[in-house]
C-alpha positions in Angstrom: 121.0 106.4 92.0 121.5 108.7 95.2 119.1 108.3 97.9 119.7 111.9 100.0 123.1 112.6 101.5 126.0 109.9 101.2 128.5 109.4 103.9 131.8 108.1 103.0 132.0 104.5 101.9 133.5 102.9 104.9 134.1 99.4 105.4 134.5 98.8 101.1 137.9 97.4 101.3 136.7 94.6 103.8 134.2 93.5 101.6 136.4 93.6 98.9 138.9 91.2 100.7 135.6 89.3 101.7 134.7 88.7 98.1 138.6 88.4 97.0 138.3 85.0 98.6 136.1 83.5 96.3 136.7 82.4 92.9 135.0 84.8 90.2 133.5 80.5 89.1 132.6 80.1 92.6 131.4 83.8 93.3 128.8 83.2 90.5 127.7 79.7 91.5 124.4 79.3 90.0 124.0 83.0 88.9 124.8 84.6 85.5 126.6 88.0 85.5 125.2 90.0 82.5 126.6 93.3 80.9 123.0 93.8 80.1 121.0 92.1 82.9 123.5 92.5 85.7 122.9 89.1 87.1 120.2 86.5 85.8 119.2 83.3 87.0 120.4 80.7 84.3 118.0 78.5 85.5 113.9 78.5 84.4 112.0 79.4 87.3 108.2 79.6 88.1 108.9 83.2 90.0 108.7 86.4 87.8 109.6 89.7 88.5 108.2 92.3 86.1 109.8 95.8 86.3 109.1 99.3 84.7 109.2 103.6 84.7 106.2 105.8 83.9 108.1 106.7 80.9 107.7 103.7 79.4 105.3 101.0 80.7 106.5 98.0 78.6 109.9 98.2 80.5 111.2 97.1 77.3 112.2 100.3 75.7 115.3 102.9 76.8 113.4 106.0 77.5 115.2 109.4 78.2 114.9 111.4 81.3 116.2 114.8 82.0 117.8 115.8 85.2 115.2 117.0 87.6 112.3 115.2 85.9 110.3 112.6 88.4 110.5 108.8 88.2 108.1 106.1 89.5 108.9 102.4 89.4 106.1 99.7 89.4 107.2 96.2 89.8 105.0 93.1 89.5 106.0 89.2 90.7 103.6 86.5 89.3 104.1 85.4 93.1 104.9 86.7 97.3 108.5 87.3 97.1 111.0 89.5 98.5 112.0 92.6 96.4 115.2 94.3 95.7 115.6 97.5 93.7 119.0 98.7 93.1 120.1 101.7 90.4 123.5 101.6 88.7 123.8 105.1 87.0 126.4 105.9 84.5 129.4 106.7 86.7 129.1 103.0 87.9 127.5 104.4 91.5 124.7 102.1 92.9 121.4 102.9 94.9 119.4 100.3 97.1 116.0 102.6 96.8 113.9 99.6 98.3 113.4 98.6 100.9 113.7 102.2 102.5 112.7 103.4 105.6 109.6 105.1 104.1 108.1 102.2 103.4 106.3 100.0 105.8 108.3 97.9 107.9 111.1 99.1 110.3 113.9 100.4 108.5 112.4 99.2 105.2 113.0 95.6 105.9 109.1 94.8 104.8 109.9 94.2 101.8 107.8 91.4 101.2 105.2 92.0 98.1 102.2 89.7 97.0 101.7 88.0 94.0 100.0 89.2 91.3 99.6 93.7 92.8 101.2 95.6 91.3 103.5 98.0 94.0 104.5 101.5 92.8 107.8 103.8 93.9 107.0 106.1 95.2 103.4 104.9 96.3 100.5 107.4 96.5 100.7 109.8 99.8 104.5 108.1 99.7 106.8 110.9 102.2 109.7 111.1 99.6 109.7 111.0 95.7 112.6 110.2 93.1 113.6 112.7 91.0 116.6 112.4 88.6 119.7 114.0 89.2 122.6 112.5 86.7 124.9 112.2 85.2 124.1 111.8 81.5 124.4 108.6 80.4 123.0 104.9 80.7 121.7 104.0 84.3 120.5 100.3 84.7 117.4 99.6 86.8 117.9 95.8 88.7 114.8 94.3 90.7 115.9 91.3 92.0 112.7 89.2 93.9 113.0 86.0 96.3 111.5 83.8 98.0 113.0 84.4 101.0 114.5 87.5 102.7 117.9 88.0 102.0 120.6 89.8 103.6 122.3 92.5 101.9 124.6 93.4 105.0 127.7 93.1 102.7 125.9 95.8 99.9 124.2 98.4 101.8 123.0 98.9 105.4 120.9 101.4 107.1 122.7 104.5 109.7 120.1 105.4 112.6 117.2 107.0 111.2 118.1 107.1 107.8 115.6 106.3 105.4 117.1 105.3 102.5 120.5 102.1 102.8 124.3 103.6 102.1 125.5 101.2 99.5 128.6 100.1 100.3 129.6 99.0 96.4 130.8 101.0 93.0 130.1 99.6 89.9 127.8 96.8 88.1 130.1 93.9 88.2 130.7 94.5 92.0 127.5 94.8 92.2 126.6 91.6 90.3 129.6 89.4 92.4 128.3 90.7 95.8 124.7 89.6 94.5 125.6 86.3 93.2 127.3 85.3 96.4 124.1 86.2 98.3 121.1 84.5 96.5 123.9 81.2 96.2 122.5 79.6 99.1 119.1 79.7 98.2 117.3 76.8 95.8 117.9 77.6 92.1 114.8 78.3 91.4 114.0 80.6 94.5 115.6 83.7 92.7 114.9 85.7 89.7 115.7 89.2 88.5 114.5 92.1 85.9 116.6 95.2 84.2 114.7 97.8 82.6 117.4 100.9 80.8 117.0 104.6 80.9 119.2 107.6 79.7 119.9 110.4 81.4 120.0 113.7 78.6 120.6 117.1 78.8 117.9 119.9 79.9 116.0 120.1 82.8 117.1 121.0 86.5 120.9 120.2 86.5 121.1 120.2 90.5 124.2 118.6 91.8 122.7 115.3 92.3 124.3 112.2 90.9 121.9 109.3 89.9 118.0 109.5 91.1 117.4 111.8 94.3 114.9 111.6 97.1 112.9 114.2 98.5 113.0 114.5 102.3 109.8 114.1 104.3 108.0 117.5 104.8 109.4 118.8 101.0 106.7 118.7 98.1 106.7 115.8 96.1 106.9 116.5 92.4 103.6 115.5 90.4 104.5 113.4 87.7 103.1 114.5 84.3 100.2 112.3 83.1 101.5 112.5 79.7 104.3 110.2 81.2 101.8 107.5 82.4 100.1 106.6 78.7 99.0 102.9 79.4 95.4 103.4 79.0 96.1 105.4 76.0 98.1 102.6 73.9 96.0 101.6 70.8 97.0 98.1 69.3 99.7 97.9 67.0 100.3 101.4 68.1 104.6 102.2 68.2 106.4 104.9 70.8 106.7 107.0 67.5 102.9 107.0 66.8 103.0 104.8 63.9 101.5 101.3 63.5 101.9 97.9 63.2 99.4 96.6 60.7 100.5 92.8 61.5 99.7 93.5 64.9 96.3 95.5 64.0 95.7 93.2 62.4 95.8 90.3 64.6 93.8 92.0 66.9 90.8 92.6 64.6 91.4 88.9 63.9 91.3 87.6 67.9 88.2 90.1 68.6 90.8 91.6 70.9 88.6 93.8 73.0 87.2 89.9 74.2 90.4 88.1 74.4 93.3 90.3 74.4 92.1 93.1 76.6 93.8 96.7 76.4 97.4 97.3 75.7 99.9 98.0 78.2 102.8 98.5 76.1 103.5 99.5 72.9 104.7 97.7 69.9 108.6 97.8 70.8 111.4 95.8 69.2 112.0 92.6 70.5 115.3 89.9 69.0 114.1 90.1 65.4 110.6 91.2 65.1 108.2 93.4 67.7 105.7 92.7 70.2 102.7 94.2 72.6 101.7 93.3 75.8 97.9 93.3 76.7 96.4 92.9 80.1 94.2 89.6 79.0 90.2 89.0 79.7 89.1 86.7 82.4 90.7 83.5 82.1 92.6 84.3 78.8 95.5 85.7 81.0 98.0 88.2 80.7 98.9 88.0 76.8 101.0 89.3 74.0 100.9 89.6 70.4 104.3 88.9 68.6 105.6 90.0 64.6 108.4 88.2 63.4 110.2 90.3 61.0 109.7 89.3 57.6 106.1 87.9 58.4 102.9 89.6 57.5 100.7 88.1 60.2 101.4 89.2 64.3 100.3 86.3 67.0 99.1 86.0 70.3 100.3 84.1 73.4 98.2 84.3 76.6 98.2 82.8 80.1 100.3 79.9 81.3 101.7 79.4 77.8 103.1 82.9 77.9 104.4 82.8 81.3 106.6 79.1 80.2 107.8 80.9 76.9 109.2 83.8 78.7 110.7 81.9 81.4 112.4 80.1 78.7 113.5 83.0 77.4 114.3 84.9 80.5 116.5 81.5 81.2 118.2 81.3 77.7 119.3 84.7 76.4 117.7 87.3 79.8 114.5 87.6 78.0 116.6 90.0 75.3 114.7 87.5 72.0 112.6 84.0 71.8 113.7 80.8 73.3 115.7 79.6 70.4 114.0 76.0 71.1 110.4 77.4 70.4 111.1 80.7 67.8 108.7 82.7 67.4 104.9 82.3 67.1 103.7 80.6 64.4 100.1 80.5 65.2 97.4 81.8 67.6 97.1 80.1 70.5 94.3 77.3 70.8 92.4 75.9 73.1 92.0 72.0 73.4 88.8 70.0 74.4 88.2 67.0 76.6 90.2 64.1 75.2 90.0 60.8 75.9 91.4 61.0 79.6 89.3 63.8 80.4 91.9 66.6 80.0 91.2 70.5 78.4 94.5 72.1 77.6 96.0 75.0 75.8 98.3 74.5 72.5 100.9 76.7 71.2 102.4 76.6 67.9 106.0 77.8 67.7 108.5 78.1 64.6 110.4 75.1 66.1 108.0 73.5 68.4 105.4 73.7 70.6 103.9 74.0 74.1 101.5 72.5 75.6 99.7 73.2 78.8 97.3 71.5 81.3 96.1 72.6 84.8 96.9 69.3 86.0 100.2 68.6 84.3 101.8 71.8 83.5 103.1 73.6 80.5 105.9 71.7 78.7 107.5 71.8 75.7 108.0 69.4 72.7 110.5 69.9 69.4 111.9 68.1 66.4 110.8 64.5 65.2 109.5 64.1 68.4 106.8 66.7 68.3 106.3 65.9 64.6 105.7 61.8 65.6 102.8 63.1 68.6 101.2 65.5 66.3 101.0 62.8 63.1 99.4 60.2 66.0 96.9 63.0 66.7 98.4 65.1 69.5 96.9 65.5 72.9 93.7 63.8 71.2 95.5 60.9 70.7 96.2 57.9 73.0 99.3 59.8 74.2 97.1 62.5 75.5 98.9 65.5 76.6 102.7 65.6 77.8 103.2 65.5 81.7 106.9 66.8 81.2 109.5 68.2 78.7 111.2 66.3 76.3 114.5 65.0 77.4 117.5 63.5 76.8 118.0 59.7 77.5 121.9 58.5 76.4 121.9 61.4 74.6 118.3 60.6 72.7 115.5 62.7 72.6 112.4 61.4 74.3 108.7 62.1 76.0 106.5 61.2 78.4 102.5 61.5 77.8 99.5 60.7 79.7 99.2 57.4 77.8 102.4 56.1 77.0 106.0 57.4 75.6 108.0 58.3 72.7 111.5 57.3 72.5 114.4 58.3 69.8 116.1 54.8 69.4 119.1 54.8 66.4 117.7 58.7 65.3 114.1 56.8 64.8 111.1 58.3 67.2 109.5 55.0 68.9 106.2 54.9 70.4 104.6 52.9 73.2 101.4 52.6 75.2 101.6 52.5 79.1 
């Protein structure tokens, strides 16, 4: 992306000497460097950053823009964090777009957003828009969200009055080493990042712009198209090429989605093997999704807390690119459990290679193999055991449990129970 005018990119050789003294293991510490996700935090944390274009809501797909045609980004964190959101466009240059100096805070360094709102670039009555200016190719959209500031002095700083950062870096993997340095210090779980993908094609305004352009304060801002903002449009099931999932119709019908499920807010896009759609959720249903394995004839639906574990399971495994290979995919409609005999209500989700089960006063946590086979043939959370208060783990390299009313242990490849 270009933000306006670029000056030359002074000071890049000291900060590649600055980053020449770290190992490229050290560099990375904690953080993943991704081809596809730039960088990604290996480790599962409760803090989600949701990122998309008004070209294609889901923020799944990799829709085509031409150069001169607006763009606005929404982004969404599940909680107040701090958001970062660069461009890497296909010539490798990189744009810090927020914070800006158009936003509120001085110099853009507000850049704090609450939990839960979603926060769109450029916002209504915003003084500058984003418009795209090339080249053709692949750009790479990163929102990076923390729970703390963080300071980006050795990526991009602001000149005077200028309201948009001059990034100081070229290309994604500088990009991604400069980054992982910077969230290092923080906890591992106080970080976590999104990519969405867009190409740039032929047609449209060719301009000499490079990347996404801003508009100066006092120029018109270009009117985004409604037909590029179809999210109340989306039918369920419905595909970006106007066919139809009948699994995912069909589960719909099923669930009496217009009283669980809600309205779609994607469509049915690919996803690892199989498809799924997002729905905004009703009342205390929660956000939710519906998800078709390929090969299967029926679609099902994850809501809530049970859907915010499974992605961050697979956000931590594989970037979110495919199902946590510990759970699979759906293998059954999410259901809610009553009272059992300690008084808990939970949520159960049945997975092709486990399951996950989730409490208000526990958690969410997952269970797999004989384990989970042993818990469910006792009963379940109905049982004695009740419902798990962590994940299954390893103890001496056996897999065990912990419930509200005792344990399950793996001793010689044999599952043992006990009461507390």
């Amino acid at each position: 992306m270009r933000n306006g005018s670029r000056t030359p990119l002074v000071g890049l050789l000291a900060l590649t000497a600055l980053l020449g003294l770290t190992s490229p293991a050290q560099a990375a510490g904690r953080a993943k460097i991704s081809a596809q996700s730039i960088i990604v935090n290996p480790v599962e944390t409760k803090l989600d950053i949701q990122v998309w274009v008004n070209k294609d809501p889901s923020g799944q797909g990799n829709p085509v823009y031409r150069k001169g045609d607006p763009v606005r980004v929404g982004v969404k964190t599940n909680a107040d964090a701090y958001v970062y959101l660069f461009n890497v466009n296909a010539d490798g240059q990189i744009d810090l777009f927020f914070p800006n100096g158009y936003e509120s805070g001085e110099n853009g360094e507000d850049n704090f957003v609450q939990g839960g709102v979603t926060r769109l670039f450029p916002g209504k009555n915003a003084k500058y828009s984003l418009t795209v200016g090339g080249p053709n190719g692949q750009d790479r959209l990163l929102a990076l969200a923390s729970t703390k500031p963080l300071n980006l002095n050795d990526v991009a700083q602001f000149a005077g009055d200028q309201g948009f950062a001059e990034v100081r870096l070229q290309g994604q993997d500088k990009l991604a080493q400069a980054l992982s340095v910077i969230v290092n210090p923080l906890p591992e779980d106080a970080w976590t990042t999104d990519v969405l993908t867009f190409r740039v094609g032929n047609g449209g305004n060719a301009g000499g712009g490079v990347g996404t352009v801003t508009t100066a304060p006092g120029q018109s801002l270009p009117t985004p198209p409604a037909q590029e903002q179809p999210t109340a449009q989306i039918q369920p099931g419905e595909k970006q090429d106007g066919s139809f999932d009948a699994a995912v119709v069909g589960a719909y019908d099923r669930l009496k989605g217009d009283e669980s499920l809600g309205r779609a807010t994607s469509y049915a896009v690919p996803w690892g093997e199989g498809l799924w759609q997002k729905f905004r959720g009703v009342g205390a249903y929660g956000d939710a999704v519906l998800l078709h394995a390929n090969g299967s004839s029926r679609a099902y639906a994850v809501h809530g807390r049970l859907l915010e574990r499974y992605l961050a399971l697979a956000k931590a495994e594989n970037a979110a690119g495919r199902p946590p290979s510990r759970l699979g995919w759906a293998a059954g409609d999410e259901k809610v459990i009553p009272r059992n005999p300690y008084g808990t209500t939970g949520l159960y989700g049945f997975f092709q290679n486990g399951a996950l089960y989730g409490t208000e006063k526990y958690g969410t946590f997952w269970l797999t193999g004989a384990v989970l086979k042993t818990y469910q043939g006792l009963g379940g959370s109905g049982s004695f055991l009740g419902f798990p208060t962590r994940d299954q783990y390893l103890v001496n390299g056996a897999w065990a449990a912990d419930f509200e009313g005792g344990t399950i242990r793996t001793v010689n490849g044999v599952p043992k129970v006990s009461r507390k």
